[in-house]
C-alpha positions as CSV (number, residue, x, y, z in Angstrom):
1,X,20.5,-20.5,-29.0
2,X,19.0,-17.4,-27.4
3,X,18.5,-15.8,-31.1
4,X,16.7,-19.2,-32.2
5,X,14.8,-19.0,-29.3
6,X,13.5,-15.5,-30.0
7,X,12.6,-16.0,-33.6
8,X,11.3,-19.2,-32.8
9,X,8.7,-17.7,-29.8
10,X,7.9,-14.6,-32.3
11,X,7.3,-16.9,-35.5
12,X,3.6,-16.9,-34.9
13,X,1.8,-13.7,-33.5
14,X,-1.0,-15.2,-32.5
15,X,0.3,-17.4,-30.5
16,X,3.3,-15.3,-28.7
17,X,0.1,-12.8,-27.6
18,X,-2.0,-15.5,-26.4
19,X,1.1,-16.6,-24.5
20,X,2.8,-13.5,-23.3
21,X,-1.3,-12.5,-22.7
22,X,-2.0,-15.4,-20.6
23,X,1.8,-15.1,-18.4
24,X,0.8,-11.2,-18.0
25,X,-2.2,-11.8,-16.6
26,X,-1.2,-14.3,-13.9
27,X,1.7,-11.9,-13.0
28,X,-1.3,-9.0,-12.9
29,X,-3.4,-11.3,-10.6
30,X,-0.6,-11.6,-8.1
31,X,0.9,-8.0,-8.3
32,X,-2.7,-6.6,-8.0
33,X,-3.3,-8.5,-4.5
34,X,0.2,-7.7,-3.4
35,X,-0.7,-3.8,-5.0
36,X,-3.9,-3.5,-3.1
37,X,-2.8,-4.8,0.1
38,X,0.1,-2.2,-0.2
39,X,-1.4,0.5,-0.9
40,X,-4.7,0.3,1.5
41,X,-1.4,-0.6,4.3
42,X,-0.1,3.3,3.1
43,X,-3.6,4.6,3.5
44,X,-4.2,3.4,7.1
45,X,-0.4,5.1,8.2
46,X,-0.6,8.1,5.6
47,X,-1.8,10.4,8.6
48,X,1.3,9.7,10.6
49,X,3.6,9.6,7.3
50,X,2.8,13.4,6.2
51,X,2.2,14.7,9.2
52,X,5.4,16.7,9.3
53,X,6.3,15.5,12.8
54,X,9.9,13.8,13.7
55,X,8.5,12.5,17.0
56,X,5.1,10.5,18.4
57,X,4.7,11.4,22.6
58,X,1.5,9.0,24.0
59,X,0.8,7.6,26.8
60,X,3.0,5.1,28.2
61,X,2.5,1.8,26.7
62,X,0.0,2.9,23.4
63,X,2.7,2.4,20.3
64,X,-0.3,3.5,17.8
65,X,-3.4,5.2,16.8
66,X,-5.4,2.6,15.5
67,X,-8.2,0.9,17.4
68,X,-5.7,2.7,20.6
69,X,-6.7,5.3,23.4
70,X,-4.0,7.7,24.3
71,X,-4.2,10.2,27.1
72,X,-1.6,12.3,28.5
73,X,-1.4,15.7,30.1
74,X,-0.2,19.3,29.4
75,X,2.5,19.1,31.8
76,X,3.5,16.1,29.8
77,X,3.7,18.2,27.0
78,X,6.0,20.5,28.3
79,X,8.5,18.2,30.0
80,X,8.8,16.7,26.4
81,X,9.3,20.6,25.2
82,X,12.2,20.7,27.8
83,X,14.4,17.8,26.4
84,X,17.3,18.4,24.1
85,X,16.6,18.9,20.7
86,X,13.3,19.7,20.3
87,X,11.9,22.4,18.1
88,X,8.1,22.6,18.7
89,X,5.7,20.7,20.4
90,X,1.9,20.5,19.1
91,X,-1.1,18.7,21.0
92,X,-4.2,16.7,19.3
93,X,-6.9,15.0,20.4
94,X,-8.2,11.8,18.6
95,X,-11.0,9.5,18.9
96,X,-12.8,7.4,16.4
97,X,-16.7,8.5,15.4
98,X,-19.2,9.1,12.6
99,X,-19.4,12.3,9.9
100,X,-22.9,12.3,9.2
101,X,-23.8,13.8,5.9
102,X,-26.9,14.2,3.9
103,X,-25.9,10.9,1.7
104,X,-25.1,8.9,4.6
105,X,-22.7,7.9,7.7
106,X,-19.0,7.6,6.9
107,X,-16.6,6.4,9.5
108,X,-13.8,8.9,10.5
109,X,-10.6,9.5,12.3
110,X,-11.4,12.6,14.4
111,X,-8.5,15.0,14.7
112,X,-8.6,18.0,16.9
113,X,-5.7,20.0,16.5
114,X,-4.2,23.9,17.4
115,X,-4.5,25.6,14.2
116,X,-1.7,28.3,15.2
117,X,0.4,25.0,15.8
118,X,2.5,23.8,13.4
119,X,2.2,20.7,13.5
120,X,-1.5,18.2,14.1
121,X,-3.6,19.2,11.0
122,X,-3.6,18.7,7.6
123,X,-0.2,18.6,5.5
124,X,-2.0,19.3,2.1
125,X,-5.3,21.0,1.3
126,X,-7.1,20.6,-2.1
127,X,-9.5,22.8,-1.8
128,X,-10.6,25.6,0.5
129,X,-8.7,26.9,3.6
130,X,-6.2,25.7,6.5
131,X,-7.3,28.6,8.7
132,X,-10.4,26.6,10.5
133,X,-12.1,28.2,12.9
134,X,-14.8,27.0,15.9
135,X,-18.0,25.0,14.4
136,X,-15.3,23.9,10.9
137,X,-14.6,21.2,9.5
138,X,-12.0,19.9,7.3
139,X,-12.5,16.6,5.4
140,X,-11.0,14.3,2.6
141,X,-11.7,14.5,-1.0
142,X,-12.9,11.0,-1.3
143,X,-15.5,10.9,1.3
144,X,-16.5,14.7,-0.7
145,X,-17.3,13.1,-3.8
146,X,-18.5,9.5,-2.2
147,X,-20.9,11.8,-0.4
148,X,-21.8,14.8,-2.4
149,X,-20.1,17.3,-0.1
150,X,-18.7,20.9,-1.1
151,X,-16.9,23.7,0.6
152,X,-20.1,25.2,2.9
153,X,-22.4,22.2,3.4
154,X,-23.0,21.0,6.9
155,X,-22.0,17.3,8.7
156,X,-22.5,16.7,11.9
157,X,-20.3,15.0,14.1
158,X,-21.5,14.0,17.8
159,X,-24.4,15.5,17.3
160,X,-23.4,19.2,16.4
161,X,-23.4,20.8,12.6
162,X,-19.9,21.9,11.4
163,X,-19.2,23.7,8.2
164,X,-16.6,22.1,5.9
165,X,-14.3,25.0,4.6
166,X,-11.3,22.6,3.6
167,X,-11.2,19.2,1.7
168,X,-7.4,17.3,2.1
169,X,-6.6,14.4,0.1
170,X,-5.1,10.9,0.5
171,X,-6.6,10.2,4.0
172,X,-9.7,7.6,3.0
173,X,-8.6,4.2,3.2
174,X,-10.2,1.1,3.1
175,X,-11.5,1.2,7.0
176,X,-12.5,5.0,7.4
177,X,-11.3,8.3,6.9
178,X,-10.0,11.5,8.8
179,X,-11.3,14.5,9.6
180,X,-10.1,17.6,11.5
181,X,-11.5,20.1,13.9
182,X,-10.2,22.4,16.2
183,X,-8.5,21.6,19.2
184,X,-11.3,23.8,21.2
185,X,-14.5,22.5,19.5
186,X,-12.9,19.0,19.8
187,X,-13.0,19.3,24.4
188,X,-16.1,21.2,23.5
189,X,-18.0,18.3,22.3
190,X,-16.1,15.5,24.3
191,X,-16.6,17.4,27.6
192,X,-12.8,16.5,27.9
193,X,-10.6,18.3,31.0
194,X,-8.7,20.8,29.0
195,X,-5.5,19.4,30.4
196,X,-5.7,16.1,28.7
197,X,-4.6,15.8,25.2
198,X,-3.8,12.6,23.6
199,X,-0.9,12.7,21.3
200,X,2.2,15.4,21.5
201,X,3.7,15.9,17.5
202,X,7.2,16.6,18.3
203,X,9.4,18.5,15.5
204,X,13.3,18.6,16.3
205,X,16.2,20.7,15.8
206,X,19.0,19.7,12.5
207,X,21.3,17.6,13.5
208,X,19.8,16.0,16.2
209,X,18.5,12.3,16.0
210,X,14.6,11.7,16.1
211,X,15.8,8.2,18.0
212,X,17.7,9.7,20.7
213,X,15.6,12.6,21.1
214,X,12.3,10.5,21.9
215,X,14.3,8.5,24.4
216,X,15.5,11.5,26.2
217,X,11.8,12.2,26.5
218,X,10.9,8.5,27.8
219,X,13.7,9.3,30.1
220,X,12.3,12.7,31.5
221,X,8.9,11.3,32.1
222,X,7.8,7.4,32.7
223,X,4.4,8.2,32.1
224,X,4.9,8.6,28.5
225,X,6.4,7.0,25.5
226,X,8.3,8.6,22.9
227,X,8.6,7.2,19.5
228,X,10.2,8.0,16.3
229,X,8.1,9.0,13.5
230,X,9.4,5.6,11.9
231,X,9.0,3.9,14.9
232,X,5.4,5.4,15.3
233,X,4.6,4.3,11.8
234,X,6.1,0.8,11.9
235,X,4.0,0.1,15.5
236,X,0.9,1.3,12.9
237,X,1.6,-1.2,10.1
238,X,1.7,-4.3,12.6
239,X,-1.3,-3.4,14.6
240,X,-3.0,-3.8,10.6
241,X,-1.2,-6.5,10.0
242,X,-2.2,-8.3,13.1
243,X,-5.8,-7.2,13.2
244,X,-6.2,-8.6,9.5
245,X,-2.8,-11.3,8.7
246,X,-5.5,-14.3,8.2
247,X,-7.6,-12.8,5.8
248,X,-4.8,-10.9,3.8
249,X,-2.5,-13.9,4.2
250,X,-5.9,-16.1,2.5
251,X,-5.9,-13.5,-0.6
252,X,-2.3,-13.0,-1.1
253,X,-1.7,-17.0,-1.1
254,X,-4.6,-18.2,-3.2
255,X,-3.7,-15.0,-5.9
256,X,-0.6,-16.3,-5.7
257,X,-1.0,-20.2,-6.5
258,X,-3.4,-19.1,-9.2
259,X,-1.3,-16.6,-10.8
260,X,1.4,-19.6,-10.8
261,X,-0.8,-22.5,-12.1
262,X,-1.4,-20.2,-15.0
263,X,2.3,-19.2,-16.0
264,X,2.7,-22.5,-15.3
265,X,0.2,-23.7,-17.9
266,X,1.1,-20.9,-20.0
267,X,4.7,-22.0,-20.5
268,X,3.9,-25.6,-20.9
269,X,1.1,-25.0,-23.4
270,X,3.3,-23.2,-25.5
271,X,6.5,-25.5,-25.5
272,X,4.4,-28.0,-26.2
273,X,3.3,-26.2,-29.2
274,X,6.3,-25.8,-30.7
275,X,7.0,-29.7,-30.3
276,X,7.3,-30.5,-34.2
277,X,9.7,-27.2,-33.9
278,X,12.4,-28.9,-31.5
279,X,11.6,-32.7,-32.8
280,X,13.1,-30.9,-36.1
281,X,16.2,-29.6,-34.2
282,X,16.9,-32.7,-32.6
283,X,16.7,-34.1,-36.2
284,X,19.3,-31.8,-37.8
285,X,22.0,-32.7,-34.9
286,X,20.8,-30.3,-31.9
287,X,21.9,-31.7,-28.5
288,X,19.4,-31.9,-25.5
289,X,20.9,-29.4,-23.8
290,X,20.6,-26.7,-27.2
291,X,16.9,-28.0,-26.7
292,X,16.6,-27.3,-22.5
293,X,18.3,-23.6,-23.1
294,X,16.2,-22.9,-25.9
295,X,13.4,-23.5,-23.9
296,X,14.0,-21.9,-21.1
297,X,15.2,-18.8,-22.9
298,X,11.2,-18.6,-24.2
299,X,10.1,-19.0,-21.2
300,X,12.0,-16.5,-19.4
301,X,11.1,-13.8,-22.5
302,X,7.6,-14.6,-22.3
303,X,8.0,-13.3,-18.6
304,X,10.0,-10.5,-19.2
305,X,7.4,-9.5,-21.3
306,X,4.5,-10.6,-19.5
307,X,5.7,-8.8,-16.6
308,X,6.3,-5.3,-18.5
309,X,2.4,-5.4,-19.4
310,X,1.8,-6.2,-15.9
311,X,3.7,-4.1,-14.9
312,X,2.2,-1.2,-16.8
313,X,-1.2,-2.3,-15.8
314,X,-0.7,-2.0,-12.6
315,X,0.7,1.5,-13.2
316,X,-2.7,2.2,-15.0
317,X,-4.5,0.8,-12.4
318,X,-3.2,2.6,-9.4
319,X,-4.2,5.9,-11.5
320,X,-7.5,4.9,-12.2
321,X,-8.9,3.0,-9.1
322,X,-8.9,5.6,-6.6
323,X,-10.5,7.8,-8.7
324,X,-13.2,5.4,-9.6
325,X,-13.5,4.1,-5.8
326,X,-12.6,6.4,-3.5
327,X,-10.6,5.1,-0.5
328,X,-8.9,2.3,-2.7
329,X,-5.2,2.3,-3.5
330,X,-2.8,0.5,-5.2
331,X,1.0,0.1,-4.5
332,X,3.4,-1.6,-6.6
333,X,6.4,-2.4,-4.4
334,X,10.1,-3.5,-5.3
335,X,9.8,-6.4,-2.9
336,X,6.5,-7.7,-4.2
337,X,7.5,-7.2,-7.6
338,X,10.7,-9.2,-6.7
339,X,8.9,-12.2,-5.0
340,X,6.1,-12.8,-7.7
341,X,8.8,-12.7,-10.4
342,X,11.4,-15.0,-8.6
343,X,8.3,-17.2,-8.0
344,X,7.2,-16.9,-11.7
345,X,10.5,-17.7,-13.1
346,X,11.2,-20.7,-11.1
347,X,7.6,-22.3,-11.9
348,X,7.7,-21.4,-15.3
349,X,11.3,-22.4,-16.3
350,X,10.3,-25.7,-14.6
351,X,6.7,-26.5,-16.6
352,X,8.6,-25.5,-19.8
353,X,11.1,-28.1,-19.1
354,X,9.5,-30.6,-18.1
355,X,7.6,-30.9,-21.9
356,X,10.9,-30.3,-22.9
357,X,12.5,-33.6,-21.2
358,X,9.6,-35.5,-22.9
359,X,10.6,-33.6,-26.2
360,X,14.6,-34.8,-25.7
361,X,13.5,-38.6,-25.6
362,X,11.2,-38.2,-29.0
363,X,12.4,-39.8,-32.2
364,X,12.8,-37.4,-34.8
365,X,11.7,-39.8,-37.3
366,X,8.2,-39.3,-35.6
367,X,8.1,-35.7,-36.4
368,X,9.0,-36.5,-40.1
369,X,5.4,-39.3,-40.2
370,X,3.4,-37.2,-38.1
């Protein structure tokens, strides 16, 4: 049955491309909106992610960065360097503000961070140099090419000119971007006591656990909080998920009934093509049930195909889109790819049976006058 149902879908190729077409773009509907959402969910945390550091120390109560105001002290600092376990300690200072360039305003993630500490700058550099001095700059690639910005040129941020001598990558998202400056020229321009800081990156010794080591630090000191890099990243991901769950829940849903409706229509169109096809079958002797796994068998090719050239679409996209809009990415996940194809197979085995139950109660003599 499963070979009859293979030569049978591939007899005309018109018709398996239009069909295996039309499942393939449904699929790509739904994996695109699950893609996007994703991927822009990476951007927001990639900061935290590839920062290098096993440990988060804030202020007590603040589990994030985003749209959060941390602001702890030096001695904090070093009461978190004195807990068992820990490697390094590195201060930053964050706030949220403009870069102002000669194309226009982008919004930016402001970063000041020691650069003779190891950890609180930038994990990669595309082009130019880590070693930033007072009055630099370092920014991502994607707001340099959005705004026409090389190694040298001047952006002002809060009002004073800085020089960009680096250009990172992967930290534009949808929202803003980030940018770093040093520690000093950061409580230059904030007017900031010089024994605040807002964020400790702590790195820790082998062997030791990130988990216990950030509650040994909670312990030491109750005006802070000490989160796992995981941790950290996860309190990151539900702040964006909160701040936006209606809107993404609207897009992901309605890409999702659409996608369905057409594999759904798909898969019925095209048993319902083939109609003459099974009226035949019934004709020669073939029992329903020959007819139902027969059915079901094209259906479930059609969108095992239809999901490989989704699939690989995708795949194409997620090259292509960020460099053709910066700040955009797409990420094809195992349990998003596992949820749209569950969903897909269900709906679709269903709308290629149910012609198929009109199909078992034809007359084969019909097929023979029509």
């Amino acid at each position: 049955m499963i070979r009859l149902a293979w030569r049978n879908l591939f007899q005309n190729t018109t018709q398996i491309a239009l069909g295996v077409g039309g499942v393939a773009l449904a699929l790509l509907l739904m994996l695109a909106i699950d893609a996007l959402l994703a991927g822009s969910e990476d951007d927001l945390v990639a900061y935290i992610e590839d920062s290098g550091a096993d440990i988060f120390v804030s202020q007590e109560g603040v589990k994030n960065m985003h749209m959060a105001s941390s602001a702890i002290t030096r001695s904090d600092l070093r009461l978190a360097a004195q807990a068992e376990g820990v490697a390094t300690v590195s201060p930053i200072l964050y706030t949220t503000s403009v870069v102002e360039t000669k194309e226009g305003d982008v919004l930016s993630y402001i970063i000041g961070f020691d650069p003779m500490e190891p950890l609180g700058g930038p994990r990669e550099i595309v082009d130019g140099t880590l070693e930033i001095h007072n009055k630099e700059i370092i920014i991502d690639q994607a707001v340099a090419r959005s705004q026409e910005v090389a190694l040298g040129d001047v952006v002002e941020i809060f009002g004073e000119e800085f020089t960009v001598v680096g250009i990172t990558a992967g930290l534009t998202n949808i929202v803003n971007s980030v940018s770093f400056i040093t520690l000093r020229d950061f409580q230059d321009l904030r007017g900031d006591d010089r024994n605040v800081i807002s964020y400790v990156l702590v790195k820790i010794l082998p062997d030791y656990s990130a988990k216990s080591v950030a509650a040994e630090i909670t312990a030491r000191n109750p005006d802070v909080l000490a989160l796992s890099e995981a941790e950290f990243s996860r309190g990151e991901r539900q702040i964006i998920r909160d701040m936006s769950v209606e809107v993404l829940n609207i897009m992901n849903v309605s890409g999702f009934l659409i996608g369905l409706a057409v594999t759904a229509l798909t898969l019925y169109s095209n048993t319902l093509h083939k109609r003459s096809e099974y009226g035949v079958l019934k004709a020669i002797g073939a029992k329903n049930i020959h007819l139902y796994t027969v059915v079901v068998a094209q259906a479930f090719i059609s969108l095992m195909i239809g999901t490989v050239v989704a699939i690989g679409f995708i795949l194409l996209l997620g090259q292509l889109l960020p460099a053709l809009v910066p700040g955009v990415a797409v990420t094809l996940t195992a349990s998003g790819l596992l949820r749209v194809f569950a969903a897909s197979l269900i709906i679709g085995g269903l709308s290629a049976l149910v012609p198929a139950f009109q199909i078992a109660r034809l007359d084969p003599a019909e097929v023979f006058r029509g």
